[in-house]
C-alpha positions as CSV (number, residue, x, y, z in Angstrom):
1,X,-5.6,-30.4,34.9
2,X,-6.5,-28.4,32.1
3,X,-9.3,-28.7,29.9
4,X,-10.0,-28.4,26.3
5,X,-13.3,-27.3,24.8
6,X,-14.4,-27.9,21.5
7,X,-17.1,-26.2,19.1
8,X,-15.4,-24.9,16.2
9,X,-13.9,-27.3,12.9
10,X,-10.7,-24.8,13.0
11,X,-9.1,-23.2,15.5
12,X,-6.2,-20.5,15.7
13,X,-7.9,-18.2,12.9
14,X,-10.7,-15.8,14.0
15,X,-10.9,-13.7,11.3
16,X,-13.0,-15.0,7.6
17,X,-13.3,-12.9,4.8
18,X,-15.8,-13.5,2.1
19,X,-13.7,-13.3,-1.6
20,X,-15.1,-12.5,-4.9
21,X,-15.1,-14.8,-7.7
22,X,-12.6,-12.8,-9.4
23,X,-9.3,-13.9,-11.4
24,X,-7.6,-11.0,-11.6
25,X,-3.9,-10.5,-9.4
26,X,-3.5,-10.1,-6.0
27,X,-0.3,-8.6,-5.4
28,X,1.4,-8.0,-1.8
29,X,-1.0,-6.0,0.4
30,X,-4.2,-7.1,-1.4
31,X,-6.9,-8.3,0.8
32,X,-7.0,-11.4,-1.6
33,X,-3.2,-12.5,-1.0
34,X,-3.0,-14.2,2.4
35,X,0.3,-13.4,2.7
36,X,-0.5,-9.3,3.6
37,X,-2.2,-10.5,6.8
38,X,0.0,-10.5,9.7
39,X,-2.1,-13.2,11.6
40,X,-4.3,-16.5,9.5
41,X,-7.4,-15.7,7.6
42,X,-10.1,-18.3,6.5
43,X,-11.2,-17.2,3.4
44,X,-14.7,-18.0,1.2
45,X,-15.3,-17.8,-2.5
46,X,-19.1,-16.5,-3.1
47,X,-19.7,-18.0,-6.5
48,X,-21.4,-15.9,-8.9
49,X,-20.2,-13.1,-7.0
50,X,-18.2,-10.9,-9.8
51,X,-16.6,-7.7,-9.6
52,X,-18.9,-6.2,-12.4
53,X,-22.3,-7.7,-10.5
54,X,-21.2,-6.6,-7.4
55,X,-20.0,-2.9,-8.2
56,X,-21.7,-2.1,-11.1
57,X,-24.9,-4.5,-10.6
58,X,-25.0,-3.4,-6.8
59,X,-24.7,-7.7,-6.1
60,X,-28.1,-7.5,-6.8
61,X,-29.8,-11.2,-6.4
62,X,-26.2,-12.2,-4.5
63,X,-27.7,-11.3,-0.5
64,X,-28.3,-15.4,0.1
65,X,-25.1,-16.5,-1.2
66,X,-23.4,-13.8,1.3
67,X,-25.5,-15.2,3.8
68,X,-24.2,-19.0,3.5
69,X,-20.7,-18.0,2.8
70,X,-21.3,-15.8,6.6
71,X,-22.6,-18.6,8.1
72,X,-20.3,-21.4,7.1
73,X,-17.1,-19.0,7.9
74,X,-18.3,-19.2,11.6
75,X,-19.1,-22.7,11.7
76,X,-15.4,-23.3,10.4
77,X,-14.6,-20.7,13.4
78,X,-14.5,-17.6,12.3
79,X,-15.2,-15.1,15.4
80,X,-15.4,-11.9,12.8
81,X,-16.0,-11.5,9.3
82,X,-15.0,-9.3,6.6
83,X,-15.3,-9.1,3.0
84,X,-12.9,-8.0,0.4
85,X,-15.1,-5.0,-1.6
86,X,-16.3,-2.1,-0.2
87,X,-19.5,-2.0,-2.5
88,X,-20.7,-4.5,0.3
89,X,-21.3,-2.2,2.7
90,X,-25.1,-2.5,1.2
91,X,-25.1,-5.9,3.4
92,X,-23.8,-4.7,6.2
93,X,-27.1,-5.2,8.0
94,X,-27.7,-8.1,6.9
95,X,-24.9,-10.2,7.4
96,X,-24.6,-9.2,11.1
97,X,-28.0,-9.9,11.7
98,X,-27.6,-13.2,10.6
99,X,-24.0,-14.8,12.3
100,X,-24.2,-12.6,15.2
101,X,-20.5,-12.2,15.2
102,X,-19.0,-9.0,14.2
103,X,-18.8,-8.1,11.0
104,X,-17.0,-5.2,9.0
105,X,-18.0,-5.7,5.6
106,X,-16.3,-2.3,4.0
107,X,-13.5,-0.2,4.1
108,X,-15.9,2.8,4.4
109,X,-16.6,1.9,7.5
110,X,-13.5,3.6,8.8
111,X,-14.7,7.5,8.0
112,X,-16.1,8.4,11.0
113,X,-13.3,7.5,13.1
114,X,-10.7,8.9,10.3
115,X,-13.0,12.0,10.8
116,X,-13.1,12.5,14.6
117,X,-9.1,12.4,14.2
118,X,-8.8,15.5,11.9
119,X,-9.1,19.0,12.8
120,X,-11.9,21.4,12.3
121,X,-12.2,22.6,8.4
122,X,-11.0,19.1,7.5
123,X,-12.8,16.0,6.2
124,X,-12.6,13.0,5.0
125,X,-12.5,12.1,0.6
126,X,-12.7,8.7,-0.9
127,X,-11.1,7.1,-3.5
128,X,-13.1,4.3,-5.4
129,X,-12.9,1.5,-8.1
130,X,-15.5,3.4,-9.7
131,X,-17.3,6.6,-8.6
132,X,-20.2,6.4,-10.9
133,X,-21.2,3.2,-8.9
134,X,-20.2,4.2,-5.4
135,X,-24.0,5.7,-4.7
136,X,-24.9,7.3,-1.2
137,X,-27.1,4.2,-0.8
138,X,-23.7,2.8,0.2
139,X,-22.1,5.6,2.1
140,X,-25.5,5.6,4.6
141,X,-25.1,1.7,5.1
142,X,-21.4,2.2,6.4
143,X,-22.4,5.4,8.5
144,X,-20.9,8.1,6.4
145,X,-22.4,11.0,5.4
146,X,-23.7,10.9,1.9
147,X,-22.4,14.0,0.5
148,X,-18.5,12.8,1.3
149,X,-16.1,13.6,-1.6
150,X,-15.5,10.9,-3.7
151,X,-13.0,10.2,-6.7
152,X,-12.3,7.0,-9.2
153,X,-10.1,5.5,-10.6
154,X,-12.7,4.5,-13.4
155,X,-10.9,7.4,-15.9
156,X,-7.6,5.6,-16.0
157,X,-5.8,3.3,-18.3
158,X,-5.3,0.2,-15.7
159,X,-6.8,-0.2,-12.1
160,X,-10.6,-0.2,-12.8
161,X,-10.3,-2.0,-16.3
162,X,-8.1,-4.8,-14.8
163,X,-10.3,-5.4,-11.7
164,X,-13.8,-5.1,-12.8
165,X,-12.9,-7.1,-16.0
166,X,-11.6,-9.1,-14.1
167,X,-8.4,-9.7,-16.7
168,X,-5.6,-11.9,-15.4
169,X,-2.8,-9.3,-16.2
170,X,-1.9,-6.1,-13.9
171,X,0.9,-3.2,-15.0
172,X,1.5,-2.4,-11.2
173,X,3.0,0.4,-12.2
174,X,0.5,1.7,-14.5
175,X,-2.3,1.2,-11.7
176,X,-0.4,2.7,-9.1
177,X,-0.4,5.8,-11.8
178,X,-4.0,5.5,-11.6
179,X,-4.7,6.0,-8.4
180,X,-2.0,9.0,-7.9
181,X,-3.9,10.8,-10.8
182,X,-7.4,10.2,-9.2
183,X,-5.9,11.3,-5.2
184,X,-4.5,14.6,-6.6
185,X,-7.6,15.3,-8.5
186,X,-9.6,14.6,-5.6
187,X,-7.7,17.1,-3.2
188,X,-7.6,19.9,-5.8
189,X,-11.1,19.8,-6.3
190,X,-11.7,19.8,-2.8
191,X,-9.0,21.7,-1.0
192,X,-10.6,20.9,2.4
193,X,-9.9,17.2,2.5
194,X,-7.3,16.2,5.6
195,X,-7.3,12.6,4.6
196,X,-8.3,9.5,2.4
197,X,-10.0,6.4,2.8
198,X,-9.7,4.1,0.3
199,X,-12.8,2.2,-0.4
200,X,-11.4,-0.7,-2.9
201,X,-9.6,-3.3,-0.9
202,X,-7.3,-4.1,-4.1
203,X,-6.2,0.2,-3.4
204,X,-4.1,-1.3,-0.1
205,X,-0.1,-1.5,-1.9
206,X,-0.6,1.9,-3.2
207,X,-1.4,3.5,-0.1
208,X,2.4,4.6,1.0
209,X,2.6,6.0,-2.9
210,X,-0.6,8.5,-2.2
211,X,0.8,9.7,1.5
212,X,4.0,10.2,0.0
213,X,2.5,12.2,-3.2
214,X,-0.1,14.1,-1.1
215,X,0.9,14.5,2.0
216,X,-2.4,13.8,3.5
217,X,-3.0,10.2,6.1
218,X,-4.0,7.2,3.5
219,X,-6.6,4.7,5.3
220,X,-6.7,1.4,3.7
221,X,-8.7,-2.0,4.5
222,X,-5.8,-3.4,5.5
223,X,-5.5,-1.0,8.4
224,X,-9.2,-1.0,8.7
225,X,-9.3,-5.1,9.4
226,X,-6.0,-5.2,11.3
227,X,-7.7,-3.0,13.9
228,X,-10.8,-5.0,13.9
229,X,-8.9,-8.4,14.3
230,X,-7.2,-6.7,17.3
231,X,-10.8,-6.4,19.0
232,X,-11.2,-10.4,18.0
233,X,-7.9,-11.5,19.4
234,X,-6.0,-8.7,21.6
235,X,-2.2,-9.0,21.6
236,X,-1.1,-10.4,24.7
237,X,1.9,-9.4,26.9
238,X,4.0,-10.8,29.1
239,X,3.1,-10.4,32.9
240,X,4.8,-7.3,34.4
């Protein structure tokens, strides 16, 4: 006989993600556009929570709302949670403290494992929605060293003005410009960089653009989450 056990208000999706208010488009491979996962996602809205208050205001006053939004993702059945900016990592703490479920709020969370991979004389750079606001208060709260290189796309004509305005119109290609001009900056600065990690989880469809233009490995949210999901559901196989 078998037995069904209840406890959650959804089931077959483990992972939730806590959204930005934010209008702006989410194109293929955008955290935002449930179709770039290759498994469900339950997804929450933090009201209030804008691009410009959370990057530029360090989602100051925001820490309760991120709270509930936690907390009702794992009542719906969430096992993990997520969120889709990588400014967040400032609530890292937080947030797992209270669901008790793992919880991967940023992107940057990724470096020391890129790291280990890479060979001595190599490190790991950044690239960011906007350097000026990426401060080492965040770096320390996702467990990277504060004096990692970091570049942003706040200098160009698209990316950053689209997303943190939050306008409802996106030249694709212009942004993807953006972030090729910020990469190659960023490794001829610093000539010791082996890879990237890409802190913005909007950076995700221009990440086979920068490995193909640099030549370096591109790590992406996308990449970072899928691996995390993995621990929350492991693939199964068929018995030997």
């Amino acid at each position: 006989m078998t037995v069904a056990t209840g406890g959650k208000a959804i089931y077959g999706v483990c992972l939730g993600i806590l959204m930005l208010e934010a209008r702006f488009p989410r194109i293929p491979g955008d955290m935002g556009n449930a179709r770039t996962w290759p498994f469900p996602v339950l997804y929450k809205v933090v009201r209030d929570a804008s691009p410009e208050r959370v990057v530029r205001g360090r989602a100051e006053g925001l820490l309760p709302a991120f709270l509930d939004a936690a907390e009702e993702l794992v009542r719906l059945g969430a096992d993990g949670i997520t969120t889709n900016c990588g400014f967040l990592s400032l609530f890292q703490a937080e947030i797992s403290a209270r669901v008790k479920v793992p919880v991967a709020t940023s992107s940057l969370m990724q470096i020391p494992m890129v790291q280990a991979t890479l060979p001595p004389g190599k490190r790991v750079g950044v690239l960011t929605v906007d350097a000026r606001s990426l401060s080492p208060d965040h770096l320390i709260a996702a467990g990277v060293p504060a004096d990692t290189p970091i570049m942003g796309t706040e200098g160009g004509r698209e990316f950053t003005r689209v997303l943190i305005g939050n306008e409802e119109r996106l030249d694709v290609a212009a942004a993807e410009q953006d972030l090729l001009t910020a990469g190659r900056a960023l490794v001829a600065k610093h000539n010791d960089i082996g890879a990237l990690v890409l802190e913005c989880t909007n950076m995700a469809p221009y990440s086979a653009a920068l490995r193909r233009a640099l030549g370096i490995p591109v790590h992406d949210v996308v990449g970072f989450i899928t691996w995390f999901h993995a621990g929350l559901e492991p693939r199964r196989f068929p018995a030997s």
